[in-house]
C-alpha positions as CSV (number, residue, x, y, z in Angstrom):
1,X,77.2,-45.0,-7.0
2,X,78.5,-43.4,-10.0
3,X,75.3,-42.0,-11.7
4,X,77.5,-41.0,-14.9
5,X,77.7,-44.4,-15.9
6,X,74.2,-44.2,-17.2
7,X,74.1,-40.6,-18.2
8,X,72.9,-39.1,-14.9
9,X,73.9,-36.1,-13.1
10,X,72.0,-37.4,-9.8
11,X,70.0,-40.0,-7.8
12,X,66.8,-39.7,-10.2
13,X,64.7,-41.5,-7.8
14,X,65.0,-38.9,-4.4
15,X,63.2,-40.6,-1.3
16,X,62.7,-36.7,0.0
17,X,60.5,-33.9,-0.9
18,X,61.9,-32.2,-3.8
19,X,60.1,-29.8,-5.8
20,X,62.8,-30.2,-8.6
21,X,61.3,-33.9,-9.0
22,X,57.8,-32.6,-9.2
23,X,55.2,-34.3,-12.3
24,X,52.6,-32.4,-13.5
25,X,49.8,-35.2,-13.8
26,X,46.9,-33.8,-13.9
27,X,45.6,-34.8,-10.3
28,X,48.3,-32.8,-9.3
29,X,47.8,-29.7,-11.2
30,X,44.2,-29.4,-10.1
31,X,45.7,-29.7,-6.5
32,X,47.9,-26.8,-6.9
33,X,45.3,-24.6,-8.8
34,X,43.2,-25.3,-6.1
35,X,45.8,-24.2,-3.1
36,X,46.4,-20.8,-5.6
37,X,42.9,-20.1,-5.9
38,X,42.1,-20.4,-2.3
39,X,45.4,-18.2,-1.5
40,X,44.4,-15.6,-4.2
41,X,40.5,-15.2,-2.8
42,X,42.4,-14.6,0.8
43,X,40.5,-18.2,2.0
44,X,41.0,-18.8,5.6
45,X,42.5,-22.3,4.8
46,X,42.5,-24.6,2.4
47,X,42.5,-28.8,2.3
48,X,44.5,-31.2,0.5
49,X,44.0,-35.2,0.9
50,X,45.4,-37.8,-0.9
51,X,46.2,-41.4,0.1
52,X,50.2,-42.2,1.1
53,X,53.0,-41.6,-1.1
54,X,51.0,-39.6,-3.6
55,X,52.7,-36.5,-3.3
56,X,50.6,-34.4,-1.3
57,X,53.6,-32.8,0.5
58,X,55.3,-32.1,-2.7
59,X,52.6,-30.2,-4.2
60,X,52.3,-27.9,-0.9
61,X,56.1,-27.7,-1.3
62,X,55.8,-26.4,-5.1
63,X,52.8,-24.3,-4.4
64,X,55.5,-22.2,-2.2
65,X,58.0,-21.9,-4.5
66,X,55.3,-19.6,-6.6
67,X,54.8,-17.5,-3.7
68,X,56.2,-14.1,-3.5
69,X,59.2,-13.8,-1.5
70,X,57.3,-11.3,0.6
71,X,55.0,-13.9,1.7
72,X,55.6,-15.0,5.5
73,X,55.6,-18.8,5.8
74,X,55.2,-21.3,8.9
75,X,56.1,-25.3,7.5
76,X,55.4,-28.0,10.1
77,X,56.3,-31.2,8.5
78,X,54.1,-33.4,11.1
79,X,51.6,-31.7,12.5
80,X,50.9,-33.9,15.3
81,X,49.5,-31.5,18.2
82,X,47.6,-33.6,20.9
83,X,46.9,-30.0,22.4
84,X,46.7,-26.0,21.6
85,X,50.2,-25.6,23.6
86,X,52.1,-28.0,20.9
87,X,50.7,-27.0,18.0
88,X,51.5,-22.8,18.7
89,X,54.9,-24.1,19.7
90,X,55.7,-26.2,16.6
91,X,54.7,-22.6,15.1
92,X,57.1,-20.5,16.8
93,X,59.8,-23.1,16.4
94,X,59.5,-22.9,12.6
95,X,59.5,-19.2,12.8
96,X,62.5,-19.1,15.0
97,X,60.6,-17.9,17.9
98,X,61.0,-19.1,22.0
99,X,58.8,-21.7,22.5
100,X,60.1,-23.6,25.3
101,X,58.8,-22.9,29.5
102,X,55.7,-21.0,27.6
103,X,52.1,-21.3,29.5
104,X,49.8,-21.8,26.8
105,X,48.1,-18.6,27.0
106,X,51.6,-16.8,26.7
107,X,52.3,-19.3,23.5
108,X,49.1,-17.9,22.0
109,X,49.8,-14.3,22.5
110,X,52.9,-14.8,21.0
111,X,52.1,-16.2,18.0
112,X,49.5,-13.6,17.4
113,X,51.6,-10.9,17.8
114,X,53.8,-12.8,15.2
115,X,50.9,-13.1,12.7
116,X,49.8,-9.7,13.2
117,X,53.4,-8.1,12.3
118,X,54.0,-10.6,9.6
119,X,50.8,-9.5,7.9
120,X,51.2,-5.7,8.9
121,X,54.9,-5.5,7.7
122,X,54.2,-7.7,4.3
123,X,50.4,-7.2,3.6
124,X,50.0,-10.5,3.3
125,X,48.9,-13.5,5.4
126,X,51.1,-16.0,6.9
127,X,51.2,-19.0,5.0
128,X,51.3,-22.1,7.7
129,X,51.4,-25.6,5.9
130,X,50.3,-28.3,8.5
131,X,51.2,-31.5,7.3
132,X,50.5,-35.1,8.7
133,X,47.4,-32.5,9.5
134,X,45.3,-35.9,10.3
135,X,47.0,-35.9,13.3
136,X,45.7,-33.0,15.1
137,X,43.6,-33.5,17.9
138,X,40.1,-31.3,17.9
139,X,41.6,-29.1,20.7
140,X,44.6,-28.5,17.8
141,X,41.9,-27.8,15.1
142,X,40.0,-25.1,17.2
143,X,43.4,-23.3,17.6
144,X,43.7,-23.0,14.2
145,X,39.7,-21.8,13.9
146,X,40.6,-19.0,16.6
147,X,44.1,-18.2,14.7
148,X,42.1,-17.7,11.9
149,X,39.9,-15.3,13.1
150,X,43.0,-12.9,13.6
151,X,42.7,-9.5,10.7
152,X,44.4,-6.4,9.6
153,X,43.3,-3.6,7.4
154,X,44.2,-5.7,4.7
155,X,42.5,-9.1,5.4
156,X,43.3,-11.8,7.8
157,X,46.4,-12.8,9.5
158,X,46.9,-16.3,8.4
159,X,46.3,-18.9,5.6
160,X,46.9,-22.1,6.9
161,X,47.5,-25.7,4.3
162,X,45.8,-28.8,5.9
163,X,47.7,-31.5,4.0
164,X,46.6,-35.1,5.1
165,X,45.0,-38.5,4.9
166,X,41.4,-39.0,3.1
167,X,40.2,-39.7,6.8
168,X,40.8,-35.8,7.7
169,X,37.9,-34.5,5.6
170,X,36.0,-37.2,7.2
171,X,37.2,-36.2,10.5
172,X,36.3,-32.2,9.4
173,X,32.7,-33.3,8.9
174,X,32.4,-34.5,12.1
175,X,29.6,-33.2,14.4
176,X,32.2,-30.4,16.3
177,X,34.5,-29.6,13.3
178,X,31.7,-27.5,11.5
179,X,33.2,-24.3,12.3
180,X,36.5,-25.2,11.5
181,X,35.4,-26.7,7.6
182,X,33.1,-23.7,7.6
183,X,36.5,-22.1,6.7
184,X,38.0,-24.0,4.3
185,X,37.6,-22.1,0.7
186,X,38.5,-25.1,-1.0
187,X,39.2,-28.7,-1.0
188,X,41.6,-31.0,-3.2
189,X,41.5,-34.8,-3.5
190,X,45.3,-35.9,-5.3
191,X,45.0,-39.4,-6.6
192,X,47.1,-42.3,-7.4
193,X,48.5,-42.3,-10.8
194,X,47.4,-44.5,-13.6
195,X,49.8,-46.6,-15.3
196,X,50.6,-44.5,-18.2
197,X,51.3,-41.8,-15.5
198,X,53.6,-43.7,-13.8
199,X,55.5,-44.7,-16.7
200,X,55.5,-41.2,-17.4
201,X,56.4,-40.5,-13.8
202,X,59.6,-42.9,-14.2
203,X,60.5,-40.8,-17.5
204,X,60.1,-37.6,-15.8
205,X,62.6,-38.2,-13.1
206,X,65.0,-39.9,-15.2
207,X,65.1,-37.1,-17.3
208,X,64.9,-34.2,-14.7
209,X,68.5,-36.3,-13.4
210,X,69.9,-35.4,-16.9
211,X,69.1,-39.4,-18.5
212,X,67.7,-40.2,-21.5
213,X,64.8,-42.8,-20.4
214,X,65.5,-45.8,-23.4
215,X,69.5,-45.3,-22.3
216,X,69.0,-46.3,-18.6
217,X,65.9,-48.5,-18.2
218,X,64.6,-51.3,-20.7
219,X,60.6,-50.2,-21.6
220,X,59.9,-53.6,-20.2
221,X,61.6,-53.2,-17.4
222,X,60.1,-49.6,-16.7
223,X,56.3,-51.1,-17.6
224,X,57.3,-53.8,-15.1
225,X,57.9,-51.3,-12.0
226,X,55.1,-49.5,-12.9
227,X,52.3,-51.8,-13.0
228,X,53.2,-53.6,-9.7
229,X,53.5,-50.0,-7.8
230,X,50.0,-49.4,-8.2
231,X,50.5,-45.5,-9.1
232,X,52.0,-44.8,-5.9
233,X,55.1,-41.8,-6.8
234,X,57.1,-42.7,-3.1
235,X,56.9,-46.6,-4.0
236,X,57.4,-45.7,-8.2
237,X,60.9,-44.1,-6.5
238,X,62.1,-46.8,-3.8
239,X,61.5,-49.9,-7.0
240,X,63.2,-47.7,-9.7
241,X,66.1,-46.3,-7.1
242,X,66.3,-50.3,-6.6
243,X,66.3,-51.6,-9.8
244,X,69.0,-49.4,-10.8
245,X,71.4,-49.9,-8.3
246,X,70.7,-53.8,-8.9
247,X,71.4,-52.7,-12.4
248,X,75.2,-50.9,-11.0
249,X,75.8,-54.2,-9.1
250,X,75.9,-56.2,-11.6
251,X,78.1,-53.6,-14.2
252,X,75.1,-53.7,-16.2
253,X,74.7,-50.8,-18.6
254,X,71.2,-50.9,-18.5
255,X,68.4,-51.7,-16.3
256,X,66.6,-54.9,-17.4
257,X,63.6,-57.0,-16.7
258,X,66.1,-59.2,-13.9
259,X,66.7,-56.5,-12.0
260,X,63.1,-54.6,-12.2
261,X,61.8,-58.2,-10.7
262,X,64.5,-58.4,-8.7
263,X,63.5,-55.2,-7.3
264,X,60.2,-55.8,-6.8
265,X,60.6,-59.1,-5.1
266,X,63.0,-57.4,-2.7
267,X,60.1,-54.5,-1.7
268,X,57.8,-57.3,-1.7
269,X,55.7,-56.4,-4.4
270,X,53.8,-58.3,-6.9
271,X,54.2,-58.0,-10.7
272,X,50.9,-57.3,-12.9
273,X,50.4,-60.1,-15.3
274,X,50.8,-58.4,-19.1
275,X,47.5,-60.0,-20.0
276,X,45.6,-58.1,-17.1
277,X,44.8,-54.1,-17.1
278,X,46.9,-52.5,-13.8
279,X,44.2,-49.9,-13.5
280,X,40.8,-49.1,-15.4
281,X,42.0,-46.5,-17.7
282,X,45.2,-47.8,-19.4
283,X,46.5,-51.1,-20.0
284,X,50.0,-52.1,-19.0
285,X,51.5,-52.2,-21.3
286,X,52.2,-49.2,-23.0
287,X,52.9,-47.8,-26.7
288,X,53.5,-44.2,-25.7
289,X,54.5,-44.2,-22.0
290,X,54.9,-40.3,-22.0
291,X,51.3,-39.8,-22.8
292,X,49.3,-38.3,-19.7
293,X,46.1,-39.7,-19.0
294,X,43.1,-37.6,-18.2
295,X,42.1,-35.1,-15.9
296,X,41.3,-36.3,-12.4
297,X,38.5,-35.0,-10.1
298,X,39.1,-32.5,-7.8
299,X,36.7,-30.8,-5.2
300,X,37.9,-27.5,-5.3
301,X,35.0,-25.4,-4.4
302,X,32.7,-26.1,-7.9
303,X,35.9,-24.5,-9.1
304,X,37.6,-25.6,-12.8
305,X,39.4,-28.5,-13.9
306,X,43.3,-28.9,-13.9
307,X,45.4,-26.0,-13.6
308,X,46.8,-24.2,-17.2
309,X,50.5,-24.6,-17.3
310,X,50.7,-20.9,-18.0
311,X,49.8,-20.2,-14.7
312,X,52.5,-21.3,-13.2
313,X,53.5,-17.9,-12.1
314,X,54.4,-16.2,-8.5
315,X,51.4,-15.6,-6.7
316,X,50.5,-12.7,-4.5
């Protein structure tokens, strides 16, 4: 597709993680003030739910890019450890590490000896993002509890990210899990955007790819996509990617109401009528789509609201 044709240097609309693509609505601020804060206190861990598609893996993403390049880091994209053994190995794959004909005792002292040098050499913790974190079984969470008991001179060893579902802070205050939420310094609830969000969401991207908004999409159009998406970022992207390569298919040289519906239809989703709100705070359709709404709630230990742009600087 030939993205220059509506004044794009890219895709604007990117299915993947991409901290290039990243909004700053307020939910997700607060989120990534809260993941600084606990980092900054030297927190054992720190917990970050939101429901699908909301762009919980994008703000752990971003929060990295902050960090000091000193800073060791462990990413597992999908955490899904039925047992100690494949949880310390998804570990040392990420950092390069053998991991393969192990006994699970000799994965263990392995990666301790990895934290322990990481955090010698750089005097800092390793960070270890565990996403799809929902998945780990409670054998998998008591690793982490016992990982985290491992110090230096300077503090301890690892700071791990538990990025999931809603359903794993329920699952941490589960009779058996207490040790392991004793540890978490802070806790982060992203939530869905509102409508004026998402039209500001749609805005965002298009602009990020180089676009002017009013040149590529039709306001209707754009209200359109974002009322029946519900305030859902990874849906927002599939309906908009759609809608404008229905848009190319047709030469047209803008995206219109035909192909937002026709979009939506295809994805199977259902249109807001214009005479109905699409969520309680904003109506659908929109006079000033760039506006952001306000400030969502965050559990962040009692801690403030949403993070001051001005912060936005590397962290040690």
């Amino acid at each position: 597709m030939d993205w220059s044709r509506f004044g794009l240097d890219r895709q604007p609309f990117r299915p993947a993680v991409d901290p290039d693509s990243y909004f700053p609505s307020p939910s997700h601020e607060a989120a990534l003030a809260a993941v600084a804060g606990a980092f900054a206190r030297r927190d054992a861990a720190v917990l970050l739910v939101g429901p699908t598609g909301c762009g919980k893996s994008l703000v752990s993403r971003k929060w990295l890019e902050h960090l000091l390049p000193d800073v060791p880091r462990v990413v597992v994209p999908s955490a899904r450890a039925a047992s100690p053994s494949e949880l310390l190995q998804a570990v040392l794959f990420d950092l390069g590490k053998p991991y393969q004909g192990l006994a699970e005792q000799e994965l263990r002292l392995a990666v301790t000896e990895c934290l322990l040098t990481a955090a010698t050499d750089s005097g800092y913790p390793t960070v270890l993002v565990l996403d799809e974190a929902q998945h780990l079984a409670p054998v998998a969470l008591e690793e982490l509890r016992l990982l985290a008991n491992l110090e230096t001179r300077r503090g301890g060893a690892l700071f791990t990210v538990l990025v999931g579902h809603p359903s794993l802070r329920e699952r941490l205050r589960d009779h058996g899990s207490e040790a392991v939420a004793q540890r978490i310094g802070a806790r982060a609830a992203i939530e869905l955007l509102t409508a004026a969000e998402s039209v500001a969401y749609l805005n965002h991207q298009l602009r990020a790819a180089g676009g002017e908004p009013d040149a590529v999409f039709e306001s209707d159009a754009l209200t359109l996509i974002a009322g029946a998406c519900h305030g859902v970022p990874r849906i927002l992207n599939r309906a908009a990617a759609l809608a404008l390569e229905l848009a190319d298919g047709n030469e047209a040289g803008v995206v219109d109401v035909e192909a937002a519906l026709e979009s939506l239809d295809r994805l199977d989703l259902e249109p807001v009528d214009s005479d109905e709100p699409a969520d309680a705070a904003e109506p659908v359709l929109l006079l000033h789509p760039g506006r952001v709404a306000e400030t969502k709630q965050v559990e962040a230990g009692g801690g403030p609201g949403p993070m001051n742009r001005a912060t936005h600087t590397r962290i040690a």
